[in-house]
C-alpha positions in Angstrom: -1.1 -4.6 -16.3 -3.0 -2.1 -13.7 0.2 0.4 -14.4 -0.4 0.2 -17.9 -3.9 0.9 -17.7 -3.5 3.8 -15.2 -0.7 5.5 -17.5 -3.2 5.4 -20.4 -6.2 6.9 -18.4 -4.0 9.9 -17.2 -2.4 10.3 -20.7 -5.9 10.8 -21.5 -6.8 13.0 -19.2 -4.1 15.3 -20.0 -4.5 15.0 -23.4 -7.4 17.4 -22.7 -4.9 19.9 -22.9 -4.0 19.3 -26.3 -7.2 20.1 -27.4 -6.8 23.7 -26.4 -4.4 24.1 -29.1 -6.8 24.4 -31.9 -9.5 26.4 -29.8 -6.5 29.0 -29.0 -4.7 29.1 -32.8 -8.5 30.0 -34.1 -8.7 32.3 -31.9 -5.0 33.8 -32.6 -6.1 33.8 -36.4 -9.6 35.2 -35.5 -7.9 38.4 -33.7 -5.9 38.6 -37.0 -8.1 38.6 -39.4 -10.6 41.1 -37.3 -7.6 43.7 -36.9 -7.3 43.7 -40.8 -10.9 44.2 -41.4 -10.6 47.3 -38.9 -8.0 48.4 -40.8 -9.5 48.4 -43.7 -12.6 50.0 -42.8 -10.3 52.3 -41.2 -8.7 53.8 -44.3 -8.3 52.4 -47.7 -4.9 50.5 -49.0 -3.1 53.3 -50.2 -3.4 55.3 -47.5 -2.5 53.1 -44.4 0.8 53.2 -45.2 1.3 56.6 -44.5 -1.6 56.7 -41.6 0.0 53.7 -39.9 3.1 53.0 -41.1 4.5 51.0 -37.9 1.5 48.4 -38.3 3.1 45.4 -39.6 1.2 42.0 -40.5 4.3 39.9 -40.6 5.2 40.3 -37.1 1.5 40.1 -35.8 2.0 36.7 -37.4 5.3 36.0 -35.8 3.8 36.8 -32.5 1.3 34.8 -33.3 3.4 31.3 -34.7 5.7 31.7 -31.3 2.3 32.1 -29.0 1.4 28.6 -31.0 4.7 26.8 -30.9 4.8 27.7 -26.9 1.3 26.5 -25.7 2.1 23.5 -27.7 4.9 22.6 -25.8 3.9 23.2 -22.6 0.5 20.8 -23.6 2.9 18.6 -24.7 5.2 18.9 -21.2 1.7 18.2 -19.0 1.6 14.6 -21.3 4.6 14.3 -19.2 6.4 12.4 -22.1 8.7 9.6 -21.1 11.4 7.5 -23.2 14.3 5.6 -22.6 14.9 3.5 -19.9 16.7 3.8 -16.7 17.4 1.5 -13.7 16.4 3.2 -10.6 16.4 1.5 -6.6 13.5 0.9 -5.3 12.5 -0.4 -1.2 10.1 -3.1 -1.5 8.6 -3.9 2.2 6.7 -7.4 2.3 3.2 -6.8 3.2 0.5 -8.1 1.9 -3.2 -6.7 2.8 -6.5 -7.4 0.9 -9.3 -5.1 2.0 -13.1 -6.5 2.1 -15.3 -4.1 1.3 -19.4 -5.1 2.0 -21.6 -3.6 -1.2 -24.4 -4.9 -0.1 -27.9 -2.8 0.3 -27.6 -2.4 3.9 -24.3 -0.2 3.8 -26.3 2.2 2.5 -27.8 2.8 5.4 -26.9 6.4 6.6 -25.5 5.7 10.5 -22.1 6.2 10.0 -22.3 10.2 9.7 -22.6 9.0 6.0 -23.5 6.1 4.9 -21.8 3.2 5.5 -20.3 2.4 1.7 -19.3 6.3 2.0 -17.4 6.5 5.4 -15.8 2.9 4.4 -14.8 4.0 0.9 -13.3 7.0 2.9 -11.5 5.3 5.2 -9.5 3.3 2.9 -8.7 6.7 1.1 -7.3 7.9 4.1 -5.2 4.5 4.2 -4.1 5.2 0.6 -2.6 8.4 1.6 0.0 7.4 4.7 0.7 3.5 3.1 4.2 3.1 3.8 4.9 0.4 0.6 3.8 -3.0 0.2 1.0 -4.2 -1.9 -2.9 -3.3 -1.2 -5.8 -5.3 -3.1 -9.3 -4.9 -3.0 -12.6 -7.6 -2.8 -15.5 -6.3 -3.3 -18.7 -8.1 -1.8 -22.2 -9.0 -0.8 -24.0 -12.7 -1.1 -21.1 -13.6 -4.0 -17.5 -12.1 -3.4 -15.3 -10.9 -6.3 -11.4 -9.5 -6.7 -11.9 -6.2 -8.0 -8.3 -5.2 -7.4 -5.5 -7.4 -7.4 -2.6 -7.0 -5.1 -0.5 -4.0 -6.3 1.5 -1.0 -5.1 -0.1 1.2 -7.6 -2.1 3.3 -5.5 -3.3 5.3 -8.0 -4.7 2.6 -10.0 -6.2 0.9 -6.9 -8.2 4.9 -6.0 -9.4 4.2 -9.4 -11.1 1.3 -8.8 -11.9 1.7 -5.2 -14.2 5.3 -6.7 -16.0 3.4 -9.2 -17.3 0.6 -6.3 -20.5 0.6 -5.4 -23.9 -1.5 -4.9 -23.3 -3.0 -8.9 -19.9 -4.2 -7.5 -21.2 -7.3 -6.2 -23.0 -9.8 -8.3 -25.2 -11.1 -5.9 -27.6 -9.3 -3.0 -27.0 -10.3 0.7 -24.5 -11.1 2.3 -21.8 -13.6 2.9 -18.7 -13.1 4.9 -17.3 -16.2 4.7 -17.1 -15.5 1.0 -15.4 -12.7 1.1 -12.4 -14.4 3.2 -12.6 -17.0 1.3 -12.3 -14.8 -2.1 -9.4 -12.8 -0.5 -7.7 -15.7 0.6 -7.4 -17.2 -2.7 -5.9 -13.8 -3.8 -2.8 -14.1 -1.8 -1.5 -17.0 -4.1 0.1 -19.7 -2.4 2.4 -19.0 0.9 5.1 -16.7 0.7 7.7 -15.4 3.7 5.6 -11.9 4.1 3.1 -10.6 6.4 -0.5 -11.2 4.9 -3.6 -9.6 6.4 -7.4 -9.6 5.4 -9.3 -6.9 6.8 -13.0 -6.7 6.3 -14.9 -3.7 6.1 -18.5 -4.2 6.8 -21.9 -3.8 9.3 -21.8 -7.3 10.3 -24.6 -8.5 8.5 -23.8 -11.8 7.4 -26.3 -14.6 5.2 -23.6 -17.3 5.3 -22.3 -19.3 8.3 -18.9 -19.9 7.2 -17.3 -16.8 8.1 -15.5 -18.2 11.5 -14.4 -21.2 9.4 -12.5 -19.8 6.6 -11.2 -17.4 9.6 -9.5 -20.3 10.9 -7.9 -21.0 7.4 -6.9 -17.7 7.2 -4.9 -18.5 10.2 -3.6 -21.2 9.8 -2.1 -20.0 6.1 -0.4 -17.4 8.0 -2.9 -14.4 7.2 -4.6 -12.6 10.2 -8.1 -11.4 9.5 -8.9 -8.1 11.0 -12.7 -6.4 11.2 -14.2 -3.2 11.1 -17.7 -2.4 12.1 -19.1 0.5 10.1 -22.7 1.5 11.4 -23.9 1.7 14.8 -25.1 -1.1 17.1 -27.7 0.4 19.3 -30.6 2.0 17.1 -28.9 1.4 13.8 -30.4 3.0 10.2 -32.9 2.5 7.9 -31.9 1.0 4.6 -32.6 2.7 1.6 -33.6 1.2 -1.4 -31.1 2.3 -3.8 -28.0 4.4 -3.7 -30.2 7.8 -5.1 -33.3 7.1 -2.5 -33.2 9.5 -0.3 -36.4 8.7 1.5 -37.6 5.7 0.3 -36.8 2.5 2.6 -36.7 -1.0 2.2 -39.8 -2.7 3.8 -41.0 -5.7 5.3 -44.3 -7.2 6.5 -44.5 -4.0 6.0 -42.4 -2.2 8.4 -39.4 -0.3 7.8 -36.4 -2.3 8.1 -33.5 -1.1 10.9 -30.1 -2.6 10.1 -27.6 -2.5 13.0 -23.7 -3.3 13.3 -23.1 -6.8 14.4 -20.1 -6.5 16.5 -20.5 -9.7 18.4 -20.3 -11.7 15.0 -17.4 -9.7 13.4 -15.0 -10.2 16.9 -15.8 -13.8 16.9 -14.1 -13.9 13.2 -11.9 -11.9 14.3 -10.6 -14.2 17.0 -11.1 -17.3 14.6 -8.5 -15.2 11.9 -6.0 -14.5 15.0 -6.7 -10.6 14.5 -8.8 -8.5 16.2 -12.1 -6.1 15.9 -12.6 -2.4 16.1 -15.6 0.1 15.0 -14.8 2.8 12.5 -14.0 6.2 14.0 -11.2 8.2 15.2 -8.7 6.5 17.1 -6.1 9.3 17.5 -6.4 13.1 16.4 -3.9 11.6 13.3 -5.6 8.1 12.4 -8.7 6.7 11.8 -9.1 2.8 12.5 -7.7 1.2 9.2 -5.0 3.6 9.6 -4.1 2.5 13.1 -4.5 -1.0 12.4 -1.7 -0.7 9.4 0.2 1.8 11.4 0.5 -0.2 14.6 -0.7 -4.1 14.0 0.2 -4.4 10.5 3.6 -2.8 10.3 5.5 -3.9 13.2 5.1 -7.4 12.1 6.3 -6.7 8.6 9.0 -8.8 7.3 12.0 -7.4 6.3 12.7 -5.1 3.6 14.2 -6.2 0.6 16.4 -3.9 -2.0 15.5 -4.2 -5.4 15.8 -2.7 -9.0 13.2 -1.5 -11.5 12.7 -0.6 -15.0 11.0 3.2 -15.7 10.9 5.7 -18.2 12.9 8.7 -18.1 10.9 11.9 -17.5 11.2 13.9 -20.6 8.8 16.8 -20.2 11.2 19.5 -18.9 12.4 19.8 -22.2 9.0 20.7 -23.4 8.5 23.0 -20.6 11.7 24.8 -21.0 11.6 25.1 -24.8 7.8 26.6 -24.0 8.5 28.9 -21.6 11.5 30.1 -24.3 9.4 30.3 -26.8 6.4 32.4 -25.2 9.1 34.6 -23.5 10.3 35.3 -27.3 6.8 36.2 -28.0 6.5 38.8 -25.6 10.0 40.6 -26.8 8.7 40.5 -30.5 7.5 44.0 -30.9 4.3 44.2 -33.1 5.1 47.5 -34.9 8.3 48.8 -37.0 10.2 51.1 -35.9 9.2 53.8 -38.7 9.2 57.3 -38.5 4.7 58.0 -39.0 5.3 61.7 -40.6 6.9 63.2 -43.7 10.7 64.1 -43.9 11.2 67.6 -44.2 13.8 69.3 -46.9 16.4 69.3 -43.9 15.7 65.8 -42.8 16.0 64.6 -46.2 19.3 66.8 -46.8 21.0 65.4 -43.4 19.5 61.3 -44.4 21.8 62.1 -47.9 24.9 63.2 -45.8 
């Protein structure tokens, strides 16, 4: 389903392209019609033909059909058309990881060289570009939990989703850990012989006093809960009071509230889910924490790979491309005026054309 959905959103995105075509064949018709009028106001009917006797409206028109047919193909070629099916291999690897992502207010808070929603969102974009197969989902939560991505190798359609989270992705304000291991845990379906992870993305904050306990569970299904801390634990950060207040700070009895990472709380779950805690930041000068934690906990526990086939589409739009780029080479070896001698034949000229 997610595959469907992400072909139609880039089909329309490129469609853009298509509607160029009338924009440009208005303008072709425009530049037309204007050289006529100059033309004419140039020197009457009769008298063009001997004044400019190479101008020729048929080929301007030629020119102009060929300019036409070729920008249609090539917006027709970036639709990247597909039909008929093929059967190509494919290396499945069987891994299994559901990211947690904490929405609530206080990963706004701006600690994290960003704030903490940001430099989490950009982590896991950072992930998406050195995953090495399996299937990534996404939960998305504060005091309720919910699946906002099911499990899928799509990465393009999970980016989608992952750039439109924010604060309105959760349902409910606070928040609740347990929930949200809970909620991904459920995801995963019922056991299967792969290597299933949860990790959880968030400051530490935590309403609920499940967490540890559905840890544990994890476990003992056979999924290992890992945590990130995003935020900093000493002096922490003021929480705004929406995602577009830039100084304007949640308050209480009033003071200005100061959220700070829990890390204490986040390795205790992370030792209930038989994983293990790290903060956010640069590990090596080539990966960032969620990186390293796929890279070198996640991966090296993977189960075996597994050869399968697929179904997909055969790429059509070379064809488009090629007959465009024909077509607007054409264009450019049309010439626009006749070959025509512009002056008079003389007596000799007209006595050497008779023999």
């Amino acid at each position: 389903m997610e595959t469907l959905i992400r072909e139609h959103l880039d089909r329309i995105d490129h469609a853009v392209w298509l509607t160029l075509l009338p924009l440009a064949g208005a303008l072709v018709i425009y530049g037309i019609i204007m050289r006529r009028r100059a033309l004419a106001k140039f020197a009457n009917v009769s008298l063009l033909g001997f004044l400019a006797p190479q101008s020729s409206a048929g080929r301007r028109i030629i020119k102009a059909v060929l300019l036409l047919a070729g920008l249609t193909c090539v917006a027709v070629a970036l639709l990247g058309p597909r039909w008929g099916l093929q059967i190509v291999p494919v290396q499945k690897r069987q891994l299994d990881v559901i990211v947690c992502l904490d929405v609530s207010r206080s990963m706004l808070a701006n600690d994290a060289g960003m704030s903490r929603l940001d430099r989490a969102k950009d982590d896991i974009k950072r992930l998406l570009d050195n995953v090495a197969g399996g299937n990534i989902g996404l939960v998305t939560f504060a005091g309720a939990a919910e699946l906002a991505c099911p499990l899928t190798d799509d990465l393009e359609y999970f980016r989608l989703i992952l750039d439109e989270v924010g604060l309105q992705s959760a349902p409910v304000g606070g928040t609740d850990l347990g929930k949200a291991i809970l909620a991904a845990r459920q995801a995963f379906g019922p056991p299967l012989p792969r290597t299933r992870a949860i990790i959880l993305m968030t400051d530490g904050e935590d309403h609920g006093s499940t967490a540890i306990d559905e840890g544990k569970l994890a476990r003992d299904n056979d999924i290992s809960v890992y945590c990130i801390g995003i935020g900093d634990d000493k002096r922490g950060g003021l929480v705004p009071t929406s995602d577009r207040a830039d100084h304007d700070f949640v308050m209480y009895n009033r003071q200005q509230v100061w959220s700070k990472l829990d890390p204490q709380r986040l390795g205790a779950i992370a030792r209930a889910g038989g994983g293990e805690y790290h903060i956010s930041g640069q590990v090596t000068n080539r990966l960032r924490t969620l990186e390293w934690i796929y890279d070198k906990k996640l991966l090296p526990k993977m189960e075996r790979r597994e050869d399968d086939r697929t179904q997909t589409r055969k790429v059509r739009f070379h064809w488009f491309a090629a007959a465009g780029l024909a077509l607007l080479m054409l264009e450019t070896l049309v010439r626009e005026a006749r070959n025509v001698n512009p002056l008079p034949m003389t007596n000799e000229q007209l006595l050497e054309e008779r023999i």
